[in-house]
C-alpha positions in Angstrom: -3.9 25.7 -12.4 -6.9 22.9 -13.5 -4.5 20.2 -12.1 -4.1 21.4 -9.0 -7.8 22.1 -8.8 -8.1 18.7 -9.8 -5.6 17.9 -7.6 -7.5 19.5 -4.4 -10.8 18.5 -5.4 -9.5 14.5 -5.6 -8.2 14.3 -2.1 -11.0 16.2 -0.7 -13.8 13.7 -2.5 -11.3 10.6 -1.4 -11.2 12.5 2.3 -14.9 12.5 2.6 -15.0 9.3 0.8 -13.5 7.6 3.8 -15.1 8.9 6.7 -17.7 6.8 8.9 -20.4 9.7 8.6 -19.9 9.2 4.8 -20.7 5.6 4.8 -23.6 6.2 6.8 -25.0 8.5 4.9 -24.6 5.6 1.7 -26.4 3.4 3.8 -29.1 5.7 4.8 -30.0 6.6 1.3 -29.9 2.8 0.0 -32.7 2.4 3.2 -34.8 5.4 2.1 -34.7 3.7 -1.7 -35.3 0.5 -0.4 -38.4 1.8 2.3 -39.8 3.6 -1.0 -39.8 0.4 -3.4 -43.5 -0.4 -2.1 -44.7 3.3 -2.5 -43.4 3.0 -5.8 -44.3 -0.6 -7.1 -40.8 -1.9 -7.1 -41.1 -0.1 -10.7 -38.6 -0.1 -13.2 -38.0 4.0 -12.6 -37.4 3.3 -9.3 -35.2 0.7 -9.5 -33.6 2.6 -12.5 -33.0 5.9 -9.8 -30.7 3.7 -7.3 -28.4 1.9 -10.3 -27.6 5.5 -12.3 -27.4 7.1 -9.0 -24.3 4.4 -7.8 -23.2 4.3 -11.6 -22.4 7.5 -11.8 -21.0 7.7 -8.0 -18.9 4.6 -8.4 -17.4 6.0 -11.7 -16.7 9.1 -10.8 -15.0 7.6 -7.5 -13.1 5.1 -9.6 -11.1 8.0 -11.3 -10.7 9.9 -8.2 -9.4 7.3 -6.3 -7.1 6.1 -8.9 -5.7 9.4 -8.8 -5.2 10.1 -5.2 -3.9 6.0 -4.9 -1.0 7.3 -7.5 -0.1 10.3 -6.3 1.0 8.8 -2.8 2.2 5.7 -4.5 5.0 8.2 -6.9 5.5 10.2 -3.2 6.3 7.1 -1.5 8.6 5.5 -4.3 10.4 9.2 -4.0 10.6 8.6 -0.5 11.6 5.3 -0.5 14.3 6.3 -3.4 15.9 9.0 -1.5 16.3 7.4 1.5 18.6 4.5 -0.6 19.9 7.4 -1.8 21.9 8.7 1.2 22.0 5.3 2.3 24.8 2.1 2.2 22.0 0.4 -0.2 22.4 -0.6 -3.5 21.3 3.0 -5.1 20.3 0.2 -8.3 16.6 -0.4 -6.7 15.8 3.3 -7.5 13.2 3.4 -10.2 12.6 -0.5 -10.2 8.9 0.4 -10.0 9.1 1.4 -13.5 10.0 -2.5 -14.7 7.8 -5.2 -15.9 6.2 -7.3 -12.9 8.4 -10.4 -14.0 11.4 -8.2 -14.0 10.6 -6.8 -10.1 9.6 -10.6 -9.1 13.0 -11.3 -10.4 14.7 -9.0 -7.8 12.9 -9.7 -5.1 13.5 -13.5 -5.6 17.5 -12.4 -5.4 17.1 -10.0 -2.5 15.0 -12.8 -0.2 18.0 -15.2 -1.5 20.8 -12.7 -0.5 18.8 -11.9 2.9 18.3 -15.8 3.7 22.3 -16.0 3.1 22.9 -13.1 5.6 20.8 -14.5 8.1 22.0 -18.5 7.7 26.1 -16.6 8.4 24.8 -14.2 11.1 23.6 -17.4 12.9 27.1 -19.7 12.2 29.1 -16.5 13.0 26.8 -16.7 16.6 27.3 -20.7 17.1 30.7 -20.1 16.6 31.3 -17.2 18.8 29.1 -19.0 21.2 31.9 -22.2 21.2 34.9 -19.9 21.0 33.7 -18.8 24.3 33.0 -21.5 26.2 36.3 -23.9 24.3 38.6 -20.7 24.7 41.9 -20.5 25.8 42.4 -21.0 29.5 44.3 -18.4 32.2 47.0 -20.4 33.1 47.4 -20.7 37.1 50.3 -18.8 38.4 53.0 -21.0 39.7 
């Protein structure tokens, strides 16, 4: 129950959070603070209101957004797993997100290799396609 609260409250904060009107409202509050620093003395207080106010935004937004950026990361990577799944591809990548960064790196160095091989025979098996048709065999004229 408190998670999925959690849950609904974190995408709607990150929502709002992301929306033009949003910023604009940021923006509009930094002016008011900075349009009241005379009225005010530039004093420490005031100065004090604007760093606790984003302090306490930016950390509470820190968490939120972590959260939200997690959740569709794990529903992408189940995505991404089921669709190797019920495909021709190697069902081994499933999960890889769970190695260390080295270990991933590692792959991906072997996957561009195996993709630059594919590529480098796609483009002899073309050439030579390409020469058995123009060097094939001849009709022979009828007599």
């Amino acid at each position: 129950m408190i998670e999925k609260l959690f849950t609904r409250i974190a995408n709607w904060v990150a929502h709002l959070a992301g929306m033009p009107p949003t910023f604009a409202i940021c923006v509009l509050i930094v002016v008011i603070w900075a349009v009241t620093g005379p009225v005010f003395g530039f004093s420490d207080t005031w100065q004090l209101v604007i760093n606790t106010g984003t302090t306490i935004v930016t950390f509470l937004m820190v968490f939120l957004i972590q959260n939200t950026q997690n959740r569709d990361s794990a529903a992408i990577q189940t995505k991404l797993d089921e669709l190797i799944r019920v495909s021709r591809a190697h069902n081994t990548f499933i999960g890889i997100e769970h190695l260390t960064e080295s270990e991933v790196e590692e792959i991906r160095d072997k996957c561009e290799k195996a993709a630059k091989r594919h590529d480098r025979e796609v483009a002899e098996a073309a050439v030579k396609k390409a020469a058995a048709g123009k060097n094939g065999p001849k009709k022979k004229a009828a007599a």
